[in-house]
N, C-alpha and C positions, 0 to 999 in steps of 0.2 A: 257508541257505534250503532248503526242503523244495521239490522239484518233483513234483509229481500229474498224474495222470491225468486231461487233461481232459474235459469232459461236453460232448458237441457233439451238443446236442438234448435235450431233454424226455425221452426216455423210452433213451438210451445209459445201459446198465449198467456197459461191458465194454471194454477192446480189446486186442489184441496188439500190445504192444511188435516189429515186427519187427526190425529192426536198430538198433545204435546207429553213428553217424554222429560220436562227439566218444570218444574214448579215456580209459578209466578211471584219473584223476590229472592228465589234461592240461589245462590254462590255456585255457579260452574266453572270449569275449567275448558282450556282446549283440547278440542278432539274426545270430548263427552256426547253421546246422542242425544238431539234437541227436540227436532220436531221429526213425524212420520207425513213424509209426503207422497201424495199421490196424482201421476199425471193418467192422461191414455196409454201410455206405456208401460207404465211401471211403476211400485210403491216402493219408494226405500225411502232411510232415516237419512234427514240432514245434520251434520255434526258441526259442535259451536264451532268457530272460527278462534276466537279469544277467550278468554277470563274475563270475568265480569260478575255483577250481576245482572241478573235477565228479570226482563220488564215486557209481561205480554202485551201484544198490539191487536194480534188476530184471533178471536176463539176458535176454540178446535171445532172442527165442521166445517167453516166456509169455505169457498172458493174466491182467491182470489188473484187477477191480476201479474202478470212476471214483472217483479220490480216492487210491489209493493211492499211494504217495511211490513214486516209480520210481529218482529221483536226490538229489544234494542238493548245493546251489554252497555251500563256504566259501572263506574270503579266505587269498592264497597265506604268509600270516604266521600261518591259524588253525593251530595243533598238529591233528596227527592224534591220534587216543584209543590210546593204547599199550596193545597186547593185557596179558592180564594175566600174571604171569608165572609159567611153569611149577613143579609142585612140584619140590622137590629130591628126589632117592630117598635113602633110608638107608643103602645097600651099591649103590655103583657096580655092576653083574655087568661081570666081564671083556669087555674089549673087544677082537674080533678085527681083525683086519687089513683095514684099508680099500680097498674094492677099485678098479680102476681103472676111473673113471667115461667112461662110454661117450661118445662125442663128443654134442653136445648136441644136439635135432633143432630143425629150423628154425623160429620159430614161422611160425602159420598164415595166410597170406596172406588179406586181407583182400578180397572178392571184389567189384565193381564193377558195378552191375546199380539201373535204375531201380527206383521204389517198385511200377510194374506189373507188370514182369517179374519182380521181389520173388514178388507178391500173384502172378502166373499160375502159377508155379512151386509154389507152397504149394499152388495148387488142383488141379492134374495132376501133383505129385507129384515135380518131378524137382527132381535136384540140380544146384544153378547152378556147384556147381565141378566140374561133368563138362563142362560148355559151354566151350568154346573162343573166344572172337571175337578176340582183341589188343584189346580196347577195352570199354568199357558193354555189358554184355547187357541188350537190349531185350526186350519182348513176342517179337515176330517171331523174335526167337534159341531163344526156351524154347518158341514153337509146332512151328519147324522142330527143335528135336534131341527134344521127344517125339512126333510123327512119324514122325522116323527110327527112335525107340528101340522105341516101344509101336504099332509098326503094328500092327493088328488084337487091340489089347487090349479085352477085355471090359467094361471098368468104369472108372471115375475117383475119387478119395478125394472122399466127402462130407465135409470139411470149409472151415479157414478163412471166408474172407468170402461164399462156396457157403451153407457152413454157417448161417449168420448169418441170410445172405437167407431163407431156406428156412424156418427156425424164425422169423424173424419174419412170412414171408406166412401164414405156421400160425395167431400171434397174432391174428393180422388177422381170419381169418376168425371164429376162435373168440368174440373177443370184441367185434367191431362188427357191427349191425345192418346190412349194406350193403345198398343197391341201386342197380342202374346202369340209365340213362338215355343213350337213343341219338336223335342229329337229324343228319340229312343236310344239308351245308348246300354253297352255289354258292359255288365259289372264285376265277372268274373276273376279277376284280375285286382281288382282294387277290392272286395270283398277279400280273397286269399291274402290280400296284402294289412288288411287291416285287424285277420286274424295271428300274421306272423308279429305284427309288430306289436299286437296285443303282450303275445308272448314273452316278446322281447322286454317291455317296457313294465313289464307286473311290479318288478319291485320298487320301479319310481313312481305308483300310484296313477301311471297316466294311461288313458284309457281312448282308443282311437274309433270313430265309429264312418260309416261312410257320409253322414249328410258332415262332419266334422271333416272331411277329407273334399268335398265339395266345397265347402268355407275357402281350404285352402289354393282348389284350381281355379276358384272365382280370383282370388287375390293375385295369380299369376295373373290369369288373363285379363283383368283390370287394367293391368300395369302394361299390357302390352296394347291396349284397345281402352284408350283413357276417354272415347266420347261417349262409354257407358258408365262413367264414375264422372258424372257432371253435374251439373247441374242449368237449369235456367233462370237467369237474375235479370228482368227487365227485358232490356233489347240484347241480351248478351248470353251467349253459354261459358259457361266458366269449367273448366278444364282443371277440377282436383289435384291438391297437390298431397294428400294422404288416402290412402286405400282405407277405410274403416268401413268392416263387415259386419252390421249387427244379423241377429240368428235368431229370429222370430222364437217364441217360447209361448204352448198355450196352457195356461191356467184356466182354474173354476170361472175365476173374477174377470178375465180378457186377455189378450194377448200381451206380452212382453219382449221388450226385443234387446237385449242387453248387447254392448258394442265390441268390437275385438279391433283396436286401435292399432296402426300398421300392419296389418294382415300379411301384404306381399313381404314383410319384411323377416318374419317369423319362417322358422324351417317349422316341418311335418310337427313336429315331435313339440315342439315351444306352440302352436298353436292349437293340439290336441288337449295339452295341458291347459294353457291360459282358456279356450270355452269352457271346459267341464270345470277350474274355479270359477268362471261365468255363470255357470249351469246353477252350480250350486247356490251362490250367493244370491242369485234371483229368484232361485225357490224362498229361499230365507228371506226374501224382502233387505237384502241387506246391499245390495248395488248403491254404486258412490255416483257422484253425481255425472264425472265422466262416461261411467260405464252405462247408464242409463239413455241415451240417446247423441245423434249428429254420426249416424251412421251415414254414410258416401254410396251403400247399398247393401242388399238384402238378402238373407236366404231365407225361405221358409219352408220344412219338410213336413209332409204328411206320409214319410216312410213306414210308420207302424200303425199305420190304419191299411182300410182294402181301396185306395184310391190309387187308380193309374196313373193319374195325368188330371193336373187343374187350371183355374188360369187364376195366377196371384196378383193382388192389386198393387197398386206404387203406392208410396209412401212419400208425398212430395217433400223436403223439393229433387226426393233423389231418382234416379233417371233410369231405375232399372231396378227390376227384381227378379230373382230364380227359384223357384219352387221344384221340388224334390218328391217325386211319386214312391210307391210303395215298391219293393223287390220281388219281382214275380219271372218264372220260367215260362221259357217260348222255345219251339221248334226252331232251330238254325239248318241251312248244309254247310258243311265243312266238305268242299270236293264233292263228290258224292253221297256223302254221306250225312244222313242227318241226325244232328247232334241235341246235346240241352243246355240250354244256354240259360242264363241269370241277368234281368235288364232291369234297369228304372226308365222312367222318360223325366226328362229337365221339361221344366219351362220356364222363357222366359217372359216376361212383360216389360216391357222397355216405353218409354215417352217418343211418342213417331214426333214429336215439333224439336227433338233433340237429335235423333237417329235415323236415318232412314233401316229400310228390313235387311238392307245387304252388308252393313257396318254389324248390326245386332245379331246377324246370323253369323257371320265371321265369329264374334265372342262366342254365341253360343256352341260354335264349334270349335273351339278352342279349347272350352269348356270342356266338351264330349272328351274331345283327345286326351286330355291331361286324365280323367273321369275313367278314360276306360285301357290306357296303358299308364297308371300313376307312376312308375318307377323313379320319373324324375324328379317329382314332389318330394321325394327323399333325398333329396339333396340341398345343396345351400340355397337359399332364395333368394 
């Protein structure tokens, strides 16, 4: 059996094999972890497919290819292919004296270190076997020894999943029409609401936050405003037939957007849950290959930083994205009176050769509404 390089997403070319996880000859099984791969998106472990034994194709490092054969499982009875065999020479040349061979040096220890701290290491450049911990080197391990190493260093390597980001927010611009659209909206109301349900929900572990509650109006309003869940294919816009939100995540290494598959179809409480196992598992580098990209569209918040209002780039080939500002207080009247209010502002960036501004304001007022009376988000979807 031939193993490839999967394609996670519409428009993935490429990825780096980073490590391999299973020893070349050695007897796996299915659904053991194989290799750690890394795209512009995200680094998670790909899990064998079958039983076999595993026959390397790719060394750990390169980049290559979606599709290309990296490995390949046969059965521990298949014959290996016997090199072919050497010529004979015609006249042996004298043979001297065999010398005595030097004691054998140890092979190379195998080094321990998650798929982040893998991917942070590639992007600031240090070597994970200069790290010392007695145990898993984490993020936090390879921040703290380049720190220590490269205090007051000028510069950091543009590459790896850096690299990737970088040239594809380049694509983005070059080849989508974008325009972004900004609305201020009152959060009162769905803050209060995401404190009750907090309450509500403690003992089933599930935790509601507002840009998680934003996930979930985008998915309404999707479903009700399908030519911002499109795409453009050629001479044609194609009209989605699943809501899938992925939810931008920023790390040391780069951005990660792990996916949340049927969104509209999830109530409040089933989607609060399913991101934050999302959350978690793409901290861990452990996202499956689904969950890893062919998101239909985007959120990305900058809620716990001091930013108002941004303008977020598209992610092609998908046709719209909303970014999530920080939560800040403003002067309201209420009648005569004036009051304190609690606002974010949405933005959105949409592809203008998909939408025109009055289709994309509609959504993003849709958007607003659901955002700043959620009541009905609690309900069936």
């Amino acid at each position: 059996m031939d193993l490839r390089l999967p394609q996670l997403g519409d428009i993935m070319t490429e990825g780096r094999l980073t490590a391999w996880l299973q020893a070349d000859g050695a007897g796996v099984e299915a659904g053991q972890p194989l290799y750690e791969l890394e795209t512009d998106k995200v680094s998670f472990t790909v899990e064998t497919p079958a039983g076999g034994v595993l026959e390397h194709v790719v060394a750990a490092g390169e980049v290559v290819a979606v599709g290309t054969v990296v490995a390949r499982l046969r059965t521990a009875d298949e014959p290996v292919a016997a090199p072919a065999p050497a010529p004979v020479p015609a006249a042996p040349a004298p043979v001297a004296p065999e010398p005595v061979p030097a004691p054998r040096a140890p092979a190379t220890r195998e080094i321990a270190a998650t798929p982040a701290a893998r991917a942070l290491a590639r992007a600031l450049g240090v070597d994970l076997g200069a790290i010392a911990t007695g145990g898993r080197i984490r993020e936090a391990d390879v921040r703290a020894h380049h720190e220590a190493a490269a205090a007051g260093a000028a510069s950091l390597p543009y590459a790896g999943r850096r690299r990737a980001i970088g040239e594809r927010m380049l694509r983005s611009r070059q080849t989508t029409a974008a325009l972004t659209l900004s609305s201020e909206v009152p959060v009162d109301a769905a803050l209060d609401l995401v404190e009750e349900l907090n309450r509500a929900w403690s003992d089933d572990g599930v935790v509601l936050t507002l840009t998680r509650l934003v996930v979930r109006a985008c998915a309404t309003a999707l479903r009700e405003h399908p030519l911002l869940n499109a795409r453009l294919r050629d001479d044609r816009i194609e009209l989605l037939g699943t809501v899938d939100v992925g939810l931008a995540m920023d790390q040391e290494a780069g951005l990660i957007v792990p996916v949340l598959r049927d969104a509209d179809r999830l109530a409040l409480k089933e989607t609060a849950r399913a991101l934050r196992e999302l959350t978690q598992r793409a901290e861990a580098g452990r996202l499956s290959q689904a969950e890893a990209g062919g998101a239909t569209f985007t959120v990305t918040s900058l809620a716990g930083t001091v930013v108002d209002a941004f303008t977020p780039i598209l992610d092609p080939p998908q046709a719209a994205i909303l970014g999530v500002g920080r939560v800040r207080e403003v002067a309201a009247f209420e009648a005569e009176r004036v009051v304190r209010r609690r606002v974010t502002t949405l933005s959105l960036t949409f592809d203008h050769r998909i939408a025109d501004g009055r289709p994309a304001a509609r959504f993003l007022g849709r958007v607003a509404e659901l955002v700043a009376e959620p009541a009905v988000l609690t309900g069936a979807p």
